[in-house]
C-alpha positions as CSV (number, residue, x, y, z in Angstrom):
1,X,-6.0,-28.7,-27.4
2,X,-3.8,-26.3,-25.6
3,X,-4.9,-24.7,-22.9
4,X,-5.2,-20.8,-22.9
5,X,-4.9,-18.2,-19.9
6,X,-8.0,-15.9,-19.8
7,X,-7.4,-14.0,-16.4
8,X,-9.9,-11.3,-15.5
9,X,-9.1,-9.3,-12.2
10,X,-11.5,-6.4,-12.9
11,X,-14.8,-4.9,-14.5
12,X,-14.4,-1.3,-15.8
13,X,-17.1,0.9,-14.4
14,X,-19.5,1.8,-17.3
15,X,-22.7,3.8,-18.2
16,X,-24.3,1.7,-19.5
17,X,-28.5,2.3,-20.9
18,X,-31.2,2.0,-18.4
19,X,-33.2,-0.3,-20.0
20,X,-30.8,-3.1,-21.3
21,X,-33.8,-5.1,-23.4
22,X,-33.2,-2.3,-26.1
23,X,-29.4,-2.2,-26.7
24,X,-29.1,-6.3,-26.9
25,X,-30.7,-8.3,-29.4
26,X,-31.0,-11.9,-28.4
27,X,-29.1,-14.0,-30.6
28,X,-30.8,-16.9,-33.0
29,X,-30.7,-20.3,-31.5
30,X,-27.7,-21.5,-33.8
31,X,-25.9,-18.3,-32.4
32,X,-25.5,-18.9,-29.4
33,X,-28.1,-18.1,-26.2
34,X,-29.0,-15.2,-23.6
35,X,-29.3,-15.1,-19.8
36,X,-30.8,-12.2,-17.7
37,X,-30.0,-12.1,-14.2
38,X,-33.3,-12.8,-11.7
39,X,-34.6,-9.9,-10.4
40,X,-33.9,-8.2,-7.3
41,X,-34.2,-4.5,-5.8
42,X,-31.0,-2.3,-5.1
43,X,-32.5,0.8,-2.8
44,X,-31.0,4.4,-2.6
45,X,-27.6,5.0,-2.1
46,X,-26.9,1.1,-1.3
47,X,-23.5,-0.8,-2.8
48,X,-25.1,-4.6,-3.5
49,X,-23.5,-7.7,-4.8
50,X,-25.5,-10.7,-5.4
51,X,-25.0,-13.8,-6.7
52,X,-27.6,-16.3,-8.5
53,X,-27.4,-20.0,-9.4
54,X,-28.4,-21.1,-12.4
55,X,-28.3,-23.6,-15.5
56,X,-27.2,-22.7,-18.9
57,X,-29.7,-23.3,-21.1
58,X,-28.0,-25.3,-23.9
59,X,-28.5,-28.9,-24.2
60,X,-25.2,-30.0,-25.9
61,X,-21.3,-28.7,-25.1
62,X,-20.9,-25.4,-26.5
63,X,-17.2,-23.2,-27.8
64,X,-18.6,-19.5,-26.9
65,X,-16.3,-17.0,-29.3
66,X,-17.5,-13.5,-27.8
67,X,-19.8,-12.5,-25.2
68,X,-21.7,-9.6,-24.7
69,X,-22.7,-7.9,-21.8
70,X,-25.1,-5.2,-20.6
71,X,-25.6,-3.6,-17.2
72,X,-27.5,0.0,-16.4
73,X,-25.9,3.0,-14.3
74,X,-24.0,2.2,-11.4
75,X,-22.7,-1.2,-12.4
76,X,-19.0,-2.2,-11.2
77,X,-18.8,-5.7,-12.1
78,X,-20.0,-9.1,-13.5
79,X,-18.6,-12.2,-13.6
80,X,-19.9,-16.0,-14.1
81,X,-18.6,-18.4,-12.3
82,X,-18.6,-22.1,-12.7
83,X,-20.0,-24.4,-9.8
84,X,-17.3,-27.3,-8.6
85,X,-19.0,-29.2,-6.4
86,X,-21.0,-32.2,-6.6
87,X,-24.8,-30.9,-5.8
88,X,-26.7,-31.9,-9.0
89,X,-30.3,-31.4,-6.9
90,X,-31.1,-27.8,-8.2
91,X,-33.6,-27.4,-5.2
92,X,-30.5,-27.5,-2.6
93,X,-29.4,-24.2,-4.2
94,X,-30.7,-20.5,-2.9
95,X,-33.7,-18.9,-5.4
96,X,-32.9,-16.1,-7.2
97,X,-30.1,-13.4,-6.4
98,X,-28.9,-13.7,-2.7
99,X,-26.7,-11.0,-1.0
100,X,-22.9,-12.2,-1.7
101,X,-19.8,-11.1,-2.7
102,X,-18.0,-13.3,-5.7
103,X,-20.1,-16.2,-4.9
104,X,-17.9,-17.1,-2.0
105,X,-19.3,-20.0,0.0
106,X,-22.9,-19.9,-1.1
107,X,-22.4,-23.7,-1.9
108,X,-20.8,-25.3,1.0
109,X,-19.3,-27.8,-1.4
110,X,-17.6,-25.1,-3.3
111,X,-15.9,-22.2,-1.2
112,X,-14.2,-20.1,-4.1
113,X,-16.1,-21.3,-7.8
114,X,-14.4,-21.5,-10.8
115,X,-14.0,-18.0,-13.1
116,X,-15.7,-18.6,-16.5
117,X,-15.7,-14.9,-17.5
118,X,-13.7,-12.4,-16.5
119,X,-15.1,-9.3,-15.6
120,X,-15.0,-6.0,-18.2
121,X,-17.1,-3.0,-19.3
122,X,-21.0,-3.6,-18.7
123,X,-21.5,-2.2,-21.9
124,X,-18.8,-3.9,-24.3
125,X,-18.0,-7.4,-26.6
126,X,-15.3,-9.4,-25.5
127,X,-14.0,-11.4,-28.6
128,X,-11.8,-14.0,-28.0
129,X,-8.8,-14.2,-30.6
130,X,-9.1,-16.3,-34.1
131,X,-9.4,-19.9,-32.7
132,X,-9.8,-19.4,-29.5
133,X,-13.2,-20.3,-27.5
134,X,-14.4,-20.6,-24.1
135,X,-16.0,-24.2,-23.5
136,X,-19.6,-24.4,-21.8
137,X,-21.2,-27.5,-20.9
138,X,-24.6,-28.8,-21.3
139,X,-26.8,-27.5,-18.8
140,X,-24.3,-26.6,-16.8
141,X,-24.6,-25.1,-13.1
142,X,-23.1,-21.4,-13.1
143,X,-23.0,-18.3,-10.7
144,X,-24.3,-15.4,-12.0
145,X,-22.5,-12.4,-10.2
146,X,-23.4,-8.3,-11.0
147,X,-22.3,-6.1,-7.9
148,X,-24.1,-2.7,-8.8
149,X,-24.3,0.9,-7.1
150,X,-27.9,2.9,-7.1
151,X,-26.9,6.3,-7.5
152,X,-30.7,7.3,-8.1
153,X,-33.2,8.7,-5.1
154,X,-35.6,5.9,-5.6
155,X,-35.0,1.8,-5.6
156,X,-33.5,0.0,-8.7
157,X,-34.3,-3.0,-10.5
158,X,-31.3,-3.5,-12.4
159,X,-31.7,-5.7,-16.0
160,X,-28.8,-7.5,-16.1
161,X,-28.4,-9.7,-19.4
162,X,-25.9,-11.3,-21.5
163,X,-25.2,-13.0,-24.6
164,X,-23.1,-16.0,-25.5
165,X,-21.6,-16.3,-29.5
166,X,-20.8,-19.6,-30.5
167,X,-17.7,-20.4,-32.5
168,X,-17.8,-21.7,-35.9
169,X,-18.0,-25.4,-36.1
170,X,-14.3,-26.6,-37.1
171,X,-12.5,-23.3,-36.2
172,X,-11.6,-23.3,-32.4
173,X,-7.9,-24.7,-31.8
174,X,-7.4,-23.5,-28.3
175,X,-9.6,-23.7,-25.0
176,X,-9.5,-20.4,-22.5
177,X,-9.5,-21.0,-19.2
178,X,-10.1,-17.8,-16.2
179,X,-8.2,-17.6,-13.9
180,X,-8.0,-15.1,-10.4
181,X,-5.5,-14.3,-8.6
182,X,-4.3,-11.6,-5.8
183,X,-5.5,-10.1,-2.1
184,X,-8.8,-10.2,-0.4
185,X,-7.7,-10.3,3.5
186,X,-5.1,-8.5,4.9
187,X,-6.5,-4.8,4.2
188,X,-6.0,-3.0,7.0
189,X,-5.8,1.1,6.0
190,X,-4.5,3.3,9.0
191,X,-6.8,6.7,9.7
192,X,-5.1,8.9,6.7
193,X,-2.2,6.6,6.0
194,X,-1.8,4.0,3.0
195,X,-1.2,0.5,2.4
196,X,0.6,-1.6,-0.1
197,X,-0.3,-5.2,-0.2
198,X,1.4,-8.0,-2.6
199,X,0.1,-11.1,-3.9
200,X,2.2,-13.9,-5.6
201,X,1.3,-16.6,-8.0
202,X,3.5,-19.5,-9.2
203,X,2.2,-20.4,-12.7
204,X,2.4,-24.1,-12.6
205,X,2.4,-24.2,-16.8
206,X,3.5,-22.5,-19.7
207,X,0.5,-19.9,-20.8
208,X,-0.8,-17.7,-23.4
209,X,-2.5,-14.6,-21.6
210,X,-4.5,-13.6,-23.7
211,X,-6.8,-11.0,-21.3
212,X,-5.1,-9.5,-18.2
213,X,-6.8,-6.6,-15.9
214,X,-6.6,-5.3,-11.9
215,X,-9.4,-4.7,-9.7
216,X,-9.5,-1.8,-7.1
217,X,-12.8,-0.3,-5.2
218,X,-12.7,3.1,-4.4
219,X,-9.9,3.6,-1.8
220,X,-7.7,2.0,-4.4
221,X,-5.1,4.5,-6.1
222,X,-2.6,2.0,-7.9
223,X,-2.6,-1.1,-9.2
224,X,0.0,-3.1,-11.2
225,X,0.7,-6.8,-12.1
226,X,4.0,-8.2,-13.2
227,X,6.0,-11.1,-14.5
228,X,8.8,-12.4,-12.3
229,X,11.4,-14.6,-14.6
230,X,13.3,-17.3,-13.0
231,X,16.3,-15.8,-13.3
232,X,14.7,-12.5,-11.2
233,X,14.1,-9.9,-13.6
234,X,10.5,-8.1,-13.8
235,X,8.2,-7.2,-16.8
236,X,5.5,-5.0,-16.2
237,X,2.2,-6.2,-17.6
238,X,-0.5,-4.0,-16.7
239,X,-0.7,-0.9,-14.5
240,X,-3.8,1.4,-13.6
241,X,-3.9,4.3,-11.7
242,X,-7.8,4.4,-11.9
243,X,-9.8,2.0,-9.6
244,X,-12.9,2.9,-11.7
245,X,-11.8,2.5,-15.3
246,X,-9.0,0.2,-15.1
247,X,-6.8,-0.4,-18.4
């Protein structure tokens, strides 16, 4: 099978319902699965990304085909990540959701994980095009990752769940693969000044993209990605002058 480029830079900000139980059904067992993120407090006012290990619950391989995703007010992002190390003890991992940001060294084995879904909208479906799937292992160890904002007076107990669609049997041609690229160091803003800062990526093989999108935080004001050809001409991809609802 040929392998497909899903990239995900960004999560749109959403508003998404409080109570997340009541706007997704969990799906039958021979539709795929649901996960809920473990649950931990996010008080007044505070910005907090945390990030969870955990075990898909499936007991053969599985092609996903969508996946939904719901998150209440105040959610920036979510992403699952895949664990690349070679820790199968289940003990030696933290408990729970721990303070982190993109699951970044919580496994000394792993540094930067593996992106199996890109962030999006808290409060959409991502479908993946006719015979296309995402591949998930049996059992497989994951990263669960929601960063969230409590905008309320009062602490938060976010419900953080999603749901996995599998693909019909027979139907998927093409595998996805995620895939991350641009700047996390080097952002260095001078008192009322601005800052550009480039990142570069050699694609090492020919791929279909078939999901593309930035990600900014709040000092952000413009994003934009771009194809460079080999011969030096540039095709704009994707620009966003929003660092909250990115296109």
């Amino acid at each position: 099978m040929r392998t497909l480029a899903l990239i995900g830079l960004a999560l749109l900000v959403a508003v998404a319902p409080a109570d997340a139980r009541r706007h997704l059904k969990r799906p039958r067992p021979r539709q795929g699965f649901q996960m809920k993120v473990g649950r931990y407090t996010v008080q007044p006012g505070e910005d907090l990304e945390v990030c969870e290990y955990r075990r898909l619950p499936i007991k053969k391989p599985m092609d996903v085909q969508a996946f939904t995703l719901r998150m209440p007010i105040g959610a920036h992002h979510f992403a699952m990540w895949g664990y690349g190390g070679k820790i199968t003890d289940d003990s030696q991992f933290p408990k729970g959701p721990v303070e982190n940001v993109g699951c970044q060294g919580v496994a000394k084995d792993d540094i930067f994980p593996q992106l199996l879904i890109p962030t999006q909208s808290p409060n959409a479906r991502l479908r993946f095009p006719e015979g296309v799937a995402l591949r998930l292992e049996a059992h497989q160890q994951v990263w669960l990752n929601p960063h969230m904002k409590n905008f309320r007076d009062r602490p938060m107990v976010p419900d953080v769940r999603f749901n996995f669609y599998r693909a019909k049997k027979g139907s998927v041609k093409h595998y996805a693969e995620a895939l991350t690229f641009g700047t996390m160091a080097g952002i260095h803003i001078p008192p009322g000044g601005d800052q550009t800062v480039t990142a570069e990526w050699t694609v090492p093989i020919d791929l279909t993209i078939i999901h593309l999108a930035t990600h900014q935080h709040r000092l952000g004001t413009d994003a934009f990605i771009e194809v460079v050809a080999p011969d030096g001409s540039r095709e704009k991809l994707v620009e966003s002058h929003d660092w909250e609802h990115p296109e």
